[in-house]
RONUNU-470637 format. One record per atom (N, C-alpha, C): residue in three letters; x, y, z. Coordinates in pm, whole numbers, plus 50000, padded with zeros to 5 digits. Atoms other than C-alpha are relative to their C-alpha. Layout:
<sites>
ALAXYZ/...
</sites>
This chain:
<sites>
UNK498855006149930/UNK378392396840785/UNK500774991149902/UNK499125004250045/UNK381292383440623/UNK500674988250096/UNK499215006949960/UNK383492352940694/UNK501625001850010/UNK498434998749963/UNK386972354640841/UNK500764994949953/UNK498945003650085/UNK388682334040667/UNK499965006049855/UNK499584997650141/UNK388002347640350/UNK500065018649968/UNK499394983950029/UNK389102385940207/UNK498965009749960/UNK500844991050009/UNK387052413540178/UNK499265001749880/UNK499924993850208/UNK385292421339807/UNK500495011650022/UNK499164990550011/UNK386382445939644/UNK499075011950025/UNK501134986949991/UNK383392467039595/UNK498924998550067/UNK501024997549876/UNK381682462339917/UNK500355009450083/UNK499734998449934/UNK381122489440153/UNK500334998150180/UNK499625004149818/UNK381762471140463/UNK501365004650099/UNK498824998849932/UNK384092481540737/UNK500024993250119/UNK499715007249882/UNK385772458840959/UNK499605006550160/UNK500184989849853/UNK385552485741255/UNK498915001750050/UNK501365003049979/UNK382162479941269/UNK499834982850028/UNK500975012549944/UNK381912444541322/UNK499934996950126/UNK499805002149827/UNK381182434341673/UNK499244987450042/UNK500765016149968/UNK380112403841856/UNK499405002150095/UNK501534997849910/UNK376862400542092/UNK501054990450133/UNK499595009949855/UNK378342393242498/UNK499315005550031/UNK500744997449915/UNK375792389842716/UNK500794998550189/UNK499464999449888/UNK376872398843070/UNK498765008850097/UNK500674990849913/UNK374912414543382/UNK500895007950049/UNK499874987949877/UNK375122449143558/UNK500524998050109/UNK499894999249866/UNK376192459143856/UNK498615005950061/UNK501224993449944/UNK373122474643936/UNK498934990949997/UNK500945007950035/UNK370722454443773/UNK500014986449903/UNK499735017150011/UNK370852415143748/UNK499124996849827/UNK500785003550136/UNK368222416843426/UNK500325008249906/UNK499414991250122/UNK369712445043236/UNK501154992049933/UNK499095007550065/UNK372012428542953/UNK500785009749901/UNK499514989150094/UNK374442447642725/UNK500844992249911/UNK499385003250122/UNK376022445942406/UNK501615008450011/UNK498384995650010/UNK379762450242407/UNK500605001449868/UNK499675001250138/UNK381462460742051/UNK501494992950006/UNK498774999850013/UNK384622445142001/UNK499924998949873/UNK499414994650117/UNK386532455541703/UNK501064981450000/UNK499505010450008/UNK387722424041471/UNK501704997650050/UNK498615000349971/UNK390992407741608/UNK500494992649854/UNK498835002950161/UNK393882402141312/UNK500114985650024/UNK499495018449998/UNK394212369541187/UNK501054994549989/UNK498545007850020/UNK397532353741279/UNK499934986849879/UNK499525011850065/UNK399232333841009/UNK500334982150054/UNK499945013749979/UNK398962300441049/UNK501614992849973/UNK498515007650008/UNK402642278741102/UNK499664989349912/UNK499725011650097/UNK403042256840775/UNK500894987550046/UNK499385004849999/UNK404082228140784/UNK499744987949935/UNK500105006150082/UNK404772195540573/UNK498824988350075/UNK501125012449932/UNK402262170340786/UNK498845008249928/UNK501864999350025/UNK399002194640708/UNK500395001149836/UNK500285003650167/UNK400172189840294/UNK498884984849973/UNK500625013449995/UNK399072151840354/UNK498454996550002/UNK501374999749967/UNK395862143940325/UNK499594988150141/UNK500375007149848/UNK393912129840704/UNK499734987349928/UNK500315015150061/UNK392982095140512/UNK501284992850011/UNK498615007749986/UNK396962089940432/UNK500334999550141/UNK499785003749897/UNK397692100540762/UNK499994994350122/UNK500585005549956/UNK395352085940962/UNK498944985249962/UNK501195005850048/UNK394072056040791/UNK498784993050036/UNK501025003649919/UNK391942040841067/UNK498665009450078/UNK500984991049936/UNK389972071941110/UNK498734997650016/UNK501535001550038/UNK386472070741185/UNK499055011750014/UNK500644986650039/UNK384242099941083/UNK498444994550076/UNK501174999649956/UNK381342104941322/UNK499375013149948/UNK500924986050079/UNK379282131741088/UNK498554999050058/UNK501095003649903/UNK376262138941247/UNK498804998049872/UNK501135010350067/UNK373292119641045/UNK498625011650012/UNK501454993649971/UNK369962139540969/UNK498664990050029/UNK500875007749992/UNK367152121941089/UNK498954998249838/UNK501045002050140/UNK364922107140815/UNK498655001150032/UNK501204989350015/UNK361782127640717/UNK498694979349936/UNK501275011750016/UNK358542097840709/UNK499255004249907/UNK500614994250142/UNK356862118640468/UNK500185002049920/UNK498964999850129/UNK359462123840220/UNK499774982549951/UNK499955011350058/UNK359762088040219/UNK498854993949918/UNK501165000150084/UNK356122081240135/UNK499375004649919/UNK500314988450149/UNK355832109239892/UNK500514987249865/UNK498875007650129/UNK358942092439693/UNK499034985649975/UNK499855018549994/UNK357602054439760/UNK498695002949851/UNK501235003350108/UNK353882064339573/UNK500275003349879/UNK499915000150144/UNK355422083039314/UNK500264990849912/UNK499565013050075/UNK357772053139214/UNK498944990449984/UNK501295011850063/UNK354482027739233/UNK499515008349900/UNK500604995050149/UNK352562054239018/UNK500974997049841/UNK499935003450139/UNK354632052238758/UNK500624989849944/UNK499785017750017/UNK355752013038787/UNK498114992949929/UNK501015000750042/UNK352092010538749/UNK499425006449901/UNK500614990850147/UNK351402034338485/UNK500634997149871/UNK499075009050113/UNK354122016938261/UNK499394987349958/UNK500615014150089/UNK352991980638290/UNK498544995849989/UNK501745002550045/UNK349021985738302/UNK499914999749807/UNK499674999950153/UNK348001981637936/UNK499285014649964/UNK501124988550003/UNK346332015237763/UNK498544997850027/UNK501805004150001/UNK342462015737833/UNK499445010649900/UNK500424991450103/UNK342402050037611/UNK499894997949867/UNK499565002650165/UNK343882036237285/UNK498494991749931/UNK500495012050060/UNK340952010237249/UNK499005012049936/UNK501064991150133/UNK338612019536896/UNK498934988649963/UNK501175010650037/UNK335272000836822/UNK499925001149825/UNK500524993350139/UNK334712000936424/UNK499114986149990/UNK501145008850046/UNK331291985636336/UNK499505001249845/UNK500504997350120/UNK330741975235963/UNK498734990049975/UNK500685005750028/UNK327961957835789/UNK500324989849849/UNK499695007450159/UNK328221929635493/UNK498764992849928/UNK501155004250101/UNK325621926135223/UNK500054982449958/UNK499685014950033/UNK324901889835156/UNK499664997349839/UNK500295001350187/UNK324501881834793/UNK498804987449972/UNK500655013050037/UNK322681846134849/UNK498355004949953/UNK500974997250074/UNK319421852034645/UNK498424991750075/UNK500985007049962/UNK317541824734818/UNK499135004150125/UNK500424994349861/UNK317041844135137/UNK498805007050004/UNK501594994250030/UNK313471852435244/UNK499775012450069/UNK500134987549883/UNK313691880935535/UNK501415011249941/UNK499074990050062/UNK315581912735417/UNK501175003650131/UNK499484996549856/UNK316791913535808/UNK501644991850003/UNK498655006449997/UNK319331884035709/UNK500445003149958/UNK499204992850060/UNK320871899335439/UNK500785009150023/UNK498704988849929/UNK322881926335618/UNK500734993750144/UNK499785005549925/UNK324821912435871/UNK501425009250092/UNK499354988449956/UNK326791938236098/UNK501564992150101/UNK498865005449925/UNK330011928536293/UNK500535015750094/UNK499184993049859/UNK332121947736573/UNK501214997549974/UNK499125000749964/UNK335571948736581/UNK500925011350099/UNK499384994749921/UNK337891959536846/UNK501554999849947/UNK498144995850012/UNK341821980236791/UNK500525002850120/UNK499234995749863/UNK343821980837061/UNK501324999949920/UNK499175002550033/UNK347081987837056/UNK501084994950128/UNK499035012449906/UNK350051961037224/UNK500795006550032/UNK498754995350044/UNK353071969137362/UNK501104993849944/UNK498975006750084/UNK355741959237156/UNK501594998650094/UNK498985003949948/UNK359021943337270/UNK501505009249967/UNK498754986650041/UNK362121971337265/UNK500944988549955/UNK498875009650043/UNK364681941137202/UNK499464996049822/UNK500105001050194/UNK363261935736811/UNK500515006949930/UNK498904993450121/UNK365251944736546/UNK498795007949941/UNK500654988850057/UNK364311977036367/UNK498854989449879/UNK500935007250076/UNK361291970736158/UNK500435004849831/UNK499814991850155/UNK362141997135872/UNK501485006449988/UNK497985002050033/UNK366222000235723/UNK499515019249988/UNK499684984050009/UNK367392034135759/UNK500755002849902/UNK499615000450145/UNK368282050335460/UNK501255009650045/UNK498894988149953/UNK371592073335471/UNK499735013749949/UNK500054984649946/UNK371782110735584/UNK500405004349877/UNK499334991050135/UNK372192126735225/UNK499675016050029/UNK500234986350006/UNK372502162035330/UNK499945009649873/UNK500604993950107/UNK371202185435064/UNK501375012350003/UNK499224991549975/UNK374052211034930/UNK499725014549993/UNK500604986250045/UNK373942244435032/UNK500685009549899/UNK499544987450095/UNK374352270534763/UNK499945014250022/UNK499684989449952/UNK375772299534869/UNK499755013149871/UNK500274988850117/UNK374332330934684/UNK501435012749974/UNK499224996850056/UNK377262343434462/UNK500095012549916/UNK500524988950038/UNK377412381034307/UNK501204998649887/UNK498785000950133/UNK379352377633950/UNK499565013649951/UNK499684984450061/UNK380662411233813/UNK499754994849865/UNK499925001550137/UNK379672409833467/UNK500205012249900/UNK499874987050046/UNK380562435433196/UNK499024999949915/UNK501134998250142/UNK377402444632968/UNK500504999449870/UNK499464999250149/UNK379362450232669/UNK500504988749936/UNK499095015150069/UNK380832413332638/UNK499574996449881/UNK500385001650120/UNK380442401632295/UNK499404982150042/UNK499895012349965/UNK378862364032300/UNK500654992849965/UNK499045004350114/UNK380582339232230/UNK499954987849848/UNK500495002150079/UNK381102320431964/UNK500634980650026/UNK499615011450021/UNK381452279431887/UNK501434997849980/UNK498375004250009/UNK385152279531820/UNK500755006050168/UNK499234999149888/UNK385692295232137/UNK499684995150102/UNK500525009449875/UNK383422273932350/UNK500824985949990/UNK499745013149999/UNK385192244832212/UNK501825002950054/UNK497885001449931/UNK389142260032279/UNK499745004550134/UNK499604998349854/UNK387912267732625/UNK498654989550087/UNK501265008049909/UNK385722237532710/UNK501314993550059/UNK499075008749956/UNK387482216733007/UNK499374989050025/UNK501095011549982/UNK386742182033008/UNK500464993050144/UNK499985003949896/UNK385752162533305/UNK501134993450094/UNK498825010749958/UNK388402147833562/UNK499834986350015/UNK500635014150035/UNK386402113033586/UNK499434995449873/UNK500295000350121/UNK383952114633266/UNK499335010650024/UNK500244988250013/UNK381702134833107/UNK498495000950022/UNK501354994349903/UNK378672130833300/UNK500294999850132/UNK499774995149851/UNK377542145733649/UNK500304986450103/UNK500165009849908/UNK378592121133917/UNK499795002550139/UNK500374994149844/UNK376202134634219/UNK500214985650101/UNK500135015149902/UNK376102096134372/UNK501424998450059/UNK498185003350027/UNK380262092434331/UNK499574987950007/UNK499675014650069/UNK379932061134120/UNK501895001750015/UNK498805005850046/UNK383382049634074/UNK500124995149870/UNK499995007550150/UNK384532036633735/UNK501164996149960/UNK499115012250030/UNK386612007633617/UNK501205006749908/UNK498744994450065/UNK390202015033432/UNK499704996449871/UNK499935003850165/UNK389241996533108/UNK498975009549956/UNK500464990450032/UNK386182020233098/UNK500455013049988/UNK499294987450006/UNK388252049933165/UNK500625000349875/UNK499055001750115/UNK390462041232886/UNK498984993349874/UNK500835000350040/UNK387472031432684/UNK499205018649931/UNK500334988649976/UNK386512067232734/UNK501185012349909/UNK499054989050058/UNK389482086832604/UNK501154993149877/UNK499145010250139/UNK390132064832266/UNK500805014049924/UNK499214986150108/UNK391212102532119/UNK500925000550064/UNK498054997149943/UNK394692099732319/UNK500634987549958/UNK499085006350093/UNK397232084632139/UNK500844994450095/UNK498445007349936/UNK399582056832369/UNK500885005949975/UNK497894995750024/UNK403072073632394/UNK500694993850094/UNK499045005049945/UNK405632052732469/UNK501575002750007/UNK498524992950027/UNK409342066432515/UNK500734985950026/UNK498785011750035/UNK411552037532391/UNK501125003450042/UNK498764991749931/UNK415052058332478/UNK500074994750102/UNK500585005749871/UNK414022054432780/UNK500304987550051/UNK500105010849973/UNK413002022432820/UNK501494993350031/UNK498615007250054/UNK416192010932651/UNK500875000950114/UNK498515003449900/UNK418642027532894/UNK499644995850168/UNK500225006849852/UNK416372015533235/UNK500304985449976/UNK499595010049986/UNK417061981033105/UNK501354995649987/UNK498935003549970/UNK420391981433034/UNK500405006950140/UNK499474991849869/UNK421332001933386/UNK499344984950067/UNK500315014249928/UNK419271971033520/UNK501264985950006/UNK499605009650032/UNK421171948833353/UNK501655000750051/UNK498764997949957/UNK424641964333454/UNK500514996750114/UNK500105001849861/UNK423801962133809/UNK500204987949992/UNK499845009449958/UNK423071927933793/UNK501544996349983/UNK498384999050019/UNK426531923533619/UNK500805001650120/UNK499114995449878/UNK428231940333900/UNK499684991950114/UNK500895008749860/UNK425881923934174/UNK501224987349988/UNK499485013550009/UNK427501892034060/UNK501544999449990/UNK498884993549998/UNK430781904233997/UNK500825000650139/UNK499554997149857/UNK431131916734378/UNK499784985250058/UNK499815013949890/UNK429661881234517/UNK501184993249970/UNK498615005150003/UNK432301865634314/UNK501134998150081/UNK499055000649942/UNK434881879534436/UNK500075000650153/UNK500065006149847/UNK433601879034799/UNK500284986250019/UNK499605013349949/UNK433501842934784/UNK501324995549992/UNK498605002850020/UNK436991841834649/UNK500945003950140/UNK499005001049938/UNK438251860534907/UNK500094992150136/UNK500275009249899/UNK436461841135163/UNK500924988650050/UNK499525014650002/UNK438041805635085/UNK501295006250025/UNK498764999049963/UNK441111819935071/UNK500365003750111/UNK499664994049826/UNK440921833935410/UNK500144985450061/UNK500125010449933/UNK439871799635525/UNK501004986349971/UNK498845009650002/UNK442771778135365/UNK501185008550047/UNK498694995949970/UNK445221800535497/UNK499934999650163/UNK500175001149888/UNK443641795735848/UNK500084979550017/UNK499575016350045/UNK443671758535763/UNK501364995150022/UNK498795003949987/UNK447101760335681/UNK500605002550140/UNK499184993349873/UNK448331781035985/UNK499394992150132/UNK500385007949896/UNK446171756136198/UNK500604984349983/UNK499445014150039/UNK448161724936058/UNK501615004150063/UNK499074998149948/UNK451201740336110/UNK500205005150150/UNK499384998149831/UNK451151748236481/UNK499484988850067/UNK500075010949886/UNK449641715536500/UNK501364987449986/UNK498425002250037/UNK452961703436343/UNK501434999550114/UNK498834992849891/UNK455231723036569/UNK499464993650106/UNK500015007749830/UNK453551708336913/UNK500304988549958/UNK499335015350034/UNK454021672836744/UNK501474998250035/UNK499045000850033/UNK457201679536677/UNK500775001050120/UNK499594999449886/UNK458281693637057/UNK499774989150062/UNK500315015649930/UNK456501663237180/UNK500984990949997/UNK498745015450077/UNK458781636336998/UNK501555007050079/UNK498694992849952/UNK461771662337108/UNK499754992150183/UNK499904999249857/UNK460971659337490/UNK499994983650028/UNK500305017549956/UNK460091619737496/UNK501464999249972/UNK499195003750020/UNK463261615837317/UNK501325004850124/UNK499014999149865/UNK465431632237633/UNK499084998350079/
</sites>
């Protein structure tokens, strides 16, 4: 049996025309005879959309109260669970009783004066247990770092039998020397600039003077100019500002001057 709301598989042979539902009804004849009626599934009408069932029942209802029906609680479950949790609350903080080790030695006495050979050996007992230790203590032993080992991938070089070997003049025009120095650096040391240059006393300083020469005068031009342009910014500055000077004297001139006019008629 299949569920109605959901679609057929694909590769089941089930046919709807067969499903039927169990009504019990009586006879006309006979009150205890019961029969099975087939009805053939009815089509599932489309459901009317609409924008309220998008909402979820919480937004729309927020005072809802959900009566879900509650399974009663199992008394034996509970007491299963309760002993396990003591067993192993108790099996944690008891101390071991297995771990404990007896070692019994004996110690020769050396004192010479002793009269019974019985004193001279003198046996002891000791007891090992072991404690439990506190998880909050700092590690006891420093961890060293993960140096993974490199793998070397097995490599198949074509070689030609006939090569001639070679010889010292040509190991030396085709030796390349190191990009740091000229030992292995599996650790990666680092190494200081005065050692580097310590290192490669066979290269000759080259300095391009030319050069030099015309980045300092191009420096020097700039500044020239630099100073050049403030100049004459400031020049034209002031002059902006005495000609606003002036043109603010003279219109304070001219109202003077209407003034004295109007008193005088």
């Amino acid at each position: 049996m299949f569920s109605s709301l959901l679609s057929r598989p694909i590769n089941s042979s089930y046919d709807p025309s067969y499903h039927f539902f169990p009504v019990a009804r009586d006879s006309k004849n006979d009150s205890t005879v019961k029969e099975v009626v087939s009805t053939t599934k009815k089509e599932i009408t489309t459901p009317s959309l609409k924008y309220d069932t998008t909402i979820p029942l919480k937004k729309r209802y927020p005072n809802l109260v959900h009566n879900f029906p509650k399974p009663e609680l199992d008394e034996n479950l509970i007491l299963e669970t309760k002993k396990m949790i003591d067993s192993i609350i108790h099996s944690s903080s008891d101390e071991p009783t297995n771990d404990i080790n007896y070692i019994k030695y004996e110690t020769l006495n050396s004192n010479s004066n002793s009269k019974s050979n019985s004193n001279q050996n003198q046996s002891k007992i000791i007891q090992i247990k072991q404690f439990q230790e506190d998880p909050m203590l700092p590690p006891r032993f420093k961890l060293r770092k993960n140096r993974h080992e490199r793998i070397i991938e097995d490599i198949t070089f074509v070689k030609d039998p006939k090569t001639k070997k070679l010889t010292k003049e040509d190991r030396e025009f085709w030796n390349i020397p190191a990009a740091i120095s000229n030992w292995k650096n599996s650790q990666g040391f680092t190494i200081g600039l005065d050692k580097r240059m310590i290192g490669r006393e066979y290269v000759s300083p080259e300095m391009n003077i030319t050069k030099f020469n015309d980045l300092s005068t191009a420096l020097s031009d700039a500044d020239l100019q630099a100073r050049e342009d403030l100049k004459k910014r400031n020049e034209i500055r002031q002059q902006k500002q005495l000609q606003e000077k002036r043109l603010r004297d003279e219109r304070i001139k001219e109202i003077a001057s209407r003034s004295k006019r109007r008193k005088r008629y």
